[in-house]
C-alpha positions as a Markdown table, in Angstrom:
| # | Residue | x | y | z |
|---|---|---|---|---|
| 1 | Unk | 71.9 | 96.4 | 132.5 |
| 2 | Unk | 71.1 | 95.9 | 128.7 |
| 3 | Unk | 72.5 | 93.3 | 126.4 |
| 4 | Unk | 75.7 | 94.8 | 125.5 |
| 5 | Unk | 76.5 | 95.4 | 129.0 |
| 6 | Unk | 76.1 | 92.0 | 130.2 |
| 7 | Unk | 77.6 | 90.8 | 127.0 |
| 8 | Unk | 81.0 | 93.4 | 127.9 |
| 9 | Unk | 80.8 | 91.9 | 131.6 |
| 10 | Unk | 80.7 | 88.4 | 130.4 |
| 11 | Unk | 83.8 | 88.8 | 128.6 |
| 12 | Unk | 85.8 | 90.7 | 130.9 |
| 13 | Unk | 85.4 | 87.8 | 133.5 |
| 14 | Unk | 85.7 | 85.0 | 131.0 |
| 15 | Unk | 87.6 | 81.8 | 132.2 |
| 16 | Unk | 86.3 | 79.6 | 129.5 |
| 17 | Unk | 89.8 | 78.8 | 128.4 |
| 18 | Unk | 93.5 | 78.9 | 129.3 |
| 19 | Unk | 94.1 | 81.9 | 127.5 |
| 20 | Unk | 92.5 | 83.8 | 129.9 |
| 21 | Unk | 95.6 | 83.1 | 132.6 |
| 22 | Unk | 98.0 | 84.8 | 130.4 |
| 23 | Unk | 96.2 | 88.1 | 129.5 |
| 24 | Unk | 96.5 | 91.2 | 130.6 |
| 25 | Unk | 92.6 | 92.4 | 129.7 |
| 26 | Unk | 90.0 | 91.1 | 127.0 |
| 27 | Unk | 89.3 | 92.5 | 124.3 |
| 28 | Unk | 85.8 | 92.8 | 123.9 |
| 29 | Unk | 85.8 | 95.2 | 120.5 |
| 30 | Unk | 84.4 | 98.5 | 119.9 |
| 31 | Unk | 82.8 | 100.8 | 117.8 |
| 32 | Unk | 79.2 | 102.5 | 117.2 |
| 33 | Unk | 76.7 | 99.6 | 118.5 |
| 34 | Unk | 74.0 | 100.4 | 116.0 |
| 35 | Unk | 76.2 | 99.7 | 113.1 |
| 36 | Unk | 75.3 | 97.5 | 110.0 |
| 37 | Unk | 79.1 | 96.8 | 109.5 |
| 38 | Unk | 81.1 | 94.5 | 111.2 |
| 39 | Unk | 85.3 | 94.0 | 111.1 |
| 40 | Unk | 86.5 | 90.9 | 112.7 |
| 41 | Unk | 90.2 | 89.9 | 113.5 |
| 42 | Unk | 91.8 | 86.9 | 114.6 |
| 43 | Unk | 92.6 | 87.6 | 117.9 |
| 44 | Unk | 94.5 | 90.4 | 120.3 |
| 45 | Unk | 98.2 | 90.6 | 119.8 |
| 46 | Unk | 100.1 | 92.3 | 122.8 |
| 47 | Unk | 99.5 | 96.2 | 122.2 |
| 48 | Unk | 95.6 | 95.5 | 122.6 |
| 49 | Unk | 96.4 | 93.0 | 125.6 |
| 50 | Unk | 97.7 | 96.0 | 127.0 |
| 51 | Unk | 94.7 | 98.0 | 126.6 |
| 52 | Unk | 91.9 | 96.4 | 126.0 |
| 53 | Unk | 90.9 | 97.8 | 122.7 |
| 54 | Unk | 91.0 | 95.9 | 119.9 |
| 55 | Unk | 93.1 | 96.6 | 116.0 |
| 56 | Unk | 95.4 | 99.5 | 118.5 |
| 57 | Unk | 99.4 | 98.6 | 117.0 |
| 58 | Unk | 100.6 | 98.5 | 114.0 |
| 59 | Unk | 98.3 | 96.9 | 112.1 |
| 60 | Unk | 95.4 | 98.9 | 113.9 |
| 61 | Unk | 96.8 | 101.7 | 112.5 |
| 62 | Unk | 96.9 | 100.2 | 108.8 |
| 63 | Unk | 93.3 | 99.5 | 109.0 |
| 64 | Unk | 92.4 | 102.8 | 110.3 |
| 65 | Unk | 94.0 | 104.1 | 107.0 |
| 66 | Unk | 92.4 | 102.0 | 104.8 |
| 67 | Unk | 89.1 | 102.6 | 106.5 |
| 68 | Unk | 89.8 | 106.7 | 106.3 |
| 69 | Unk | 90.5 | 106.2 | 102.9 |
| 70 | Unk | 87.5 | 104.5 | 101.8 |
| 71 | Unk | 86.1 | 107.5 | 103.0 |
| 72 | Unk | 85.0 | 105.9 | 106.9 |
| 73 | Unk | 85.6 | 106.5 | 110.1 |
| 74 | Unk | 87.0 | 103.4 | 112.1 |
| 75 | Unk | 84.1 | 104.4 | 115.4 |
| 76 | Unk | 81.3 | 104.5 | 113.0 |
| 77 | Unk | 82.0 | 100.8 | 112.3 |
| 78 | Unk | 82.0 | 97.6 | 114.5 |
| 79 | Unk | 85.4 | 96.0 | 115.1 |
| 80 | Unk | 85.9 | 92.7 | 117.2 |
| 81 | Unk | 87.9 | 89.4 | 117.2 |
| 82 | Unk | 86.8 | 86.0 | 116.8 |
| 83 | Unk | 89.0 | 84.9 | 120.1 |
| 84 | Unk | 88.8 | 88.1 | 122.9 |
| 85 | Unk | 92.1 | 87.5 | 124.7 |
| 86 | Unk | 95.6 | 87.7 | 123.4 |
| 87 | Unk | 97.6 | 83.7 | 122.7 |
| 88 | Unk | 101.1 | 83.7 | 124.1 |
| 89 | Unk | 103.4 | 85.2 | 122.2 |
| 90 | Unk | 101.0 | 86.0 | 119.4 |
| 91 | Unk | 100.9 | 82.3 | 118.1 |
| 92 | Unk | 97.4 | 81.0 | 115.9 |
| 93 | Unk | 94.6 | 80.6 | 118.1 |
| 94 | Unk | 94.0 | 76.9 | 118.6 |
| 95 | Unk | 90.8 | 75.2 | 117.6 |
| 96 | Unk | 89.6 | 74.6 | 121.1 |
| 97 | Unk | 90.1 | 78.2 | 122.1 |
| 98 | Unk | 88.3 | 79.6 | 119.0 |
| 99 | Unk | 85.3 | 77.1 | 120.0 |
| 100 | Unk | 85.3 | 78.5 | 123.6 |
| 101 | Unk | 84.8 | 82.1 | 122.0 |
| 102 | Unk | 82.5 | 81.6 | 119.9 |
| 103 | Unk | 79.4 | 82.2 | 122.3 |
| 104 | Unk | 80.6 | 85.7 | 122.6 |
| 105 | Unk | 81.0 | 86.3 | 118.5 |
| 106 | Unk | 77.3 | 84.8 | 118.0 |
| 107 | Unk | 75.9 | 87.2 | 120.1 |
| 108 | Unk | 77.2 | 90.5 | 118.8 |
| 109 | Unk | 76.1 | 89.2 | 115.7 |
| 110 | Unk | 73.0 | 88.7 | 117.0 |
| 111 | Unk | 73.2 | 92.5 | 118.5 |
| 112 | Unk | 74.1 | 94.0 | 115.3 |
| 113 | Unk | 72.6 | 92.3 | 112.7 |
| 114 | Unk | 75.6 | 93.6 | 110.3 |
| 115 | Unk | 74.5 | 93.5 | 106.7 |
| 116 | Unk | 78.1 | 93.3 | 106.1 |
| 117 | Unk | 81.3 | 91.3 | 108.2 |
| 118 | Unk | 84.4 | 91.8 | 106.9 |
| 119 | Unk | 86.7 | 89.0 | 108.1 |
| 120 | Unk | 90.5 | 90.2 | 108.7 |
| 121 | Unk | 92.3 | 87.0 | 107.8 |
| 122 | Unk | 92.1 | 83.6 | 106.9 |
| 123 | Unk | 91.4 | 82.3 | 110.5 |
| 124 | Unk | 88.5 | 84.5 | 111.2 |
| 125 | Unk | 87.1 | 84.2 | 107.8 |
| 126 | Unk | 87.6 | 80.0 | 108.5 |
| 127 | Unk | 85.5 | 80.7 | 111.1 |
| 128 | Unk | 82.5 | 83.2 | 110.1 |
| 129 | Unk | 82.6 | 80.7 | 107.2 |
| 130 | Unk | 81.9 | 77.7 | 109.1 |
| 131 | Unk | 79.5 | 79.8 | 111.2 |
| 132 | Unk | 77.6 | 80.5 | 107.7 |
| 133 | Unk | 77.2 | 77.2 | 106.4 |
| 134 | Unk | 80.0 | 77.8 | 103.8 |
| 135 | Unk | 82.9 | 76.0 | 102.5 |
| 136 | Unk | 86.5 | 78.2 | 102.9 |
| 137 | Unk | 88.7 | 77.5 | 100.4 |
| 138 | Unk | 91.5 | 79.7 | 101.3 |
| 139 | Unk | 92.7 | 83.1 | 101.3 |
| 140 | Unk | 94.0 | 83.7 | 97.8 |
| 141 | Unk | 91.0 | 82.9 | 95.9 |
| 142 | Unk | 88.6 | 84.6 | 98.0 |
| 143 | Unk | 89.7 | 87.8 | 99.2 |
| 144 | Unk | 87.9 | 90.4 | 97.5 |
| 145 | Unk | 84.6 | 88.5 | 97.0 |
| 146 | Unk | 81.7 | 88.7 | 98.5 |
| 147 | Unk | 79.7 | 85.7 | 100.2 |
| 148 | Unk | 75.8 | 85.7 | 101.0 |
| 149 | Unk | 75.3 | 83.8 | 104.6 |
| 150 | Unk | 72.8 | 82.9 | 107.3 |
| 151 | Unk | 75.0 | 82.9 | 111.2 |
| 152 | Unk | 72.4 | 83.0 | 114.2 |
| 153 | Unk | 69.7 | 84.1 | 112.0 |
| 154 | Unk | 71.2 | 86.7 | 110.7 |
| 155 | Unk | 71.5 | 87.3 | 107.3 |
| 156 | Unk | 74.7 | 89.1 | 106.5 |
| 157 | Unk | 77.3 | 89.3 | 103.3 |
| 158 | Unk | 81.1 | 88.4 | 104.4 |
| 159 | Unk | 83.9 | 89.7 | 102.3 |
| 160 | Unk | 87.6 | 87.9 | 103.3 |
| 161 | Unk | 90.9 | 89.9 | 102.8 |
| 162 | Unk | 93.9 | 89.6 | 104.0 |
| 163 | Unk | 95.3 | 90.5 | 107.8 |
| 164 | Unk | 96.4 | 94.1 | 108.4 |
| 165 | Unk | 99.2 | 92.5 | 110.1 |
| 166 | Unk | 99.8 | 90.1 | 107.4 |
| 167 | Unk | 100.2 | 92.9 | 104.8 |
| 168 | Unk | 102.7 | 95.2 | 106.7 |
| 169 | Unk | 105.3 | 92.3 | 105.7 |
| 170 | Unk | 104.2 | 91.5 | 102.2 |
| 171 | Unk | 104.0 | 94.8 | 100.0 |
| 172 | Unk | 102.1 | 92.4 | 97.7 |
| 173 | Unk | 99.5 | 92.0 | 99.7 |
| 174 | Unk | 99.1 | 95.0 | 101.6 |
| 175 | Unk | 98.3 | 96.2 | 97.4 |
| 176 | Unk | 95.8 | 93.6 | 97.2 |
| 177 | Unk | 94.3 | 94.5 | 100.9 |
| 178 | Unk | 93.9 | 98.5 | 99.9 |
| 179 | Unk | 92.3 | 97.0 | 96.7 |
| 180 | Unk | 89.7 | 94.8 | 98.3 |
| 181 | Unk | 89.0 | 98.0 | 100.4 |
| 182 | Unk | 88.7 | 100.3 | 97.4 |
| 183 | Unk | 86.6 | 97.8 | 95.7 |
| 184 | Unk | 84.0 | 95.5 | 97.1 |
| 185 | Unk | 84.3 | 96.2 | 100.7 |
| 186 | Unk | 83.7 | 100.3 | 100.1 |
| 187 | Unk | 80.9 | 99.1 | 98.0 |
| 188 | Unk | 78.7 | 96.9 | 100.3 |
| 189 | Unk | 79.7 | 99.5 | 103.5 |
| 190 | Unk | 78.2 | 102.2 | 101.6 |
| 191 | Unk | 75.0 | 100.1 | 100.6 |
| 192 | Unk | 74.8 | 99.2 | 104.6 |
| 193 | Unk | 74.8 | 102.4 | 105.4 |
| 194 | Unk | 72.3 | 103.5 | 102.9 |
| 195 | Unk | 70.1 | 101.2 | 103.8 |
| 196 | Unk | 70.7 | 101.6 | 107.7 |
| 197 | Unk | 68.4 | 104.0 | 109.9 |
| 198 | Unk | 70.3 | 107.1 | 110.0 |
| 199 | Unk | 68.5 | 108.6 | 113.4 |
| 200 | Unk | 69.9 | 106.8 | 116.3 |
| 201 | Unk | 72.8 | 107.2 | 117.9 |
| 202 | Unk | 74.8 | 104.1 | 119.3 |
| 203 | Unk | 76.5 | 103.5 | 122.3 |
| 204 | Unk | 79.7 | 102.6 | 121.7 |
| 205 | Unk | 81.3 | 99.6 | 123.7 |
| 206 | Unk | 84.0 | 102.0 | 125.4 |
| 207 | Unk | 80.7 | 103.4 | 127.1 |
| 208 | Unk | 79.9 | 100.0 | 128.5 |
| 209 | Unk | 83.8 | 99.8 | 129.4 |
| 210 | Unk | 83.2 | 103.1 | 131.5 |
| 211 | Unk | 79.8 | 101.5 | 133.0 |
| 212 | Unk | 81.9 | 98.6 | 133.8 |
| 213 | Unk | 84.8 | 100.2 | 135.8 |
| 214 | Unk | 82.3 | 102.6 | 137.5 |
| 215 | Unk | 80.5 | 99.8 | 138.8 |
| 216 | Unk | 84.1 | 98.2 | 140.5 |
């Protein structure tokens, strides 16, 4: 088994932390494996408890749009969460539970090399911020920008904007999210994928998914 396999099977047997007694199934991510672009959420909420796939409700579908309309398509990208299982009742992943995950966000950096993260919210960009060596501020001042960083030797850019989820109850900043999308994030996608190899073809992670039931 490569890598992503074992990485996939690590995760879908986690007990590192009490979240896992509550869930239904991780949420590794998904997406094309050899991309140079990386989304990451907070953590599952109950529609990708459910099915193991990560951005899948509501808000999945808002960030499918904004991808699409950037001119994308949400499997040619990377998407993941900085925690992999769902907190009761949706509530803010706690410090301890974030710290437990982290092994598992480190190494799909490490795996993709993303020229470009884009962090979903303040708590994941928090995090990728801390992972980088840089001071977060918060949300309003920094969504939108872009952010040169270091995290396991990778050298990446990470953009902040706001939650999907946050947006769909705040038509102020679900404008500011589609403007952050139109703007720098299309911007540094499009230069990640002119600069990426265009003649492999990735694996995505539902294909290690499929190795992974095949093999129970």
């Amino acid at each position: 088994m490569d890598e992503w396999g074992s990485l996939v099977n690590s995760i879908l047997s986690c007990k590192r932390c009490r979240l896992s007694e509550h869930r239904k199934n991780p949420v590794p991510g998904e997406g094309d494996t050899n991309s140079r672009v990386m989304l990451v959420g907070e953590a599952p909420g109950e529609r990708e408890d459910e099915t193991g796939r990560p951005f899948v409700g509501a808000a999945g579908k808002l960030l499918t749009e904004l991808i699409e309309s950037i001119g994308f398509k949400r499997e040619s990208l990377y998407i993941t969460n900085v925690v992999k299982c769902r907190p009761p009742n949706n509530r803010d992943p706690e410090d301890d539970e974030i710290k437990a995950c982290l092994p598992y966000l480190l190494k799909q950096i490490e795996l993709l090399k993303p020229r470009v993260i884009v962090a979903l919210g303040r708590h994941a960009a928090r995090t990728l911020f801390e992972l980088g060596g840089l001071k977060w501020v918060n949300m309003s001042s920094m969504h939108g920008k872009a952010f040169n960083a270091v995290i396991n030797g990778v050298h990446t850019v990470i953009i902040p904007t706001f939650h999907p989820a946050a947006a769909l109850y705040n038509p102020g900043l679900k404008d500011e999210l589609r403007k952050d999308f139109e703007g720098v994030i299309r911007k540094h996608i499009e230069e990640a994928f002119k600069a990426s190899s265009t003649s492999r073809k990735g694996r995505t992670i539902l294909d290690f998914l499929g190795d992974s039931s095949r093999q129970g």
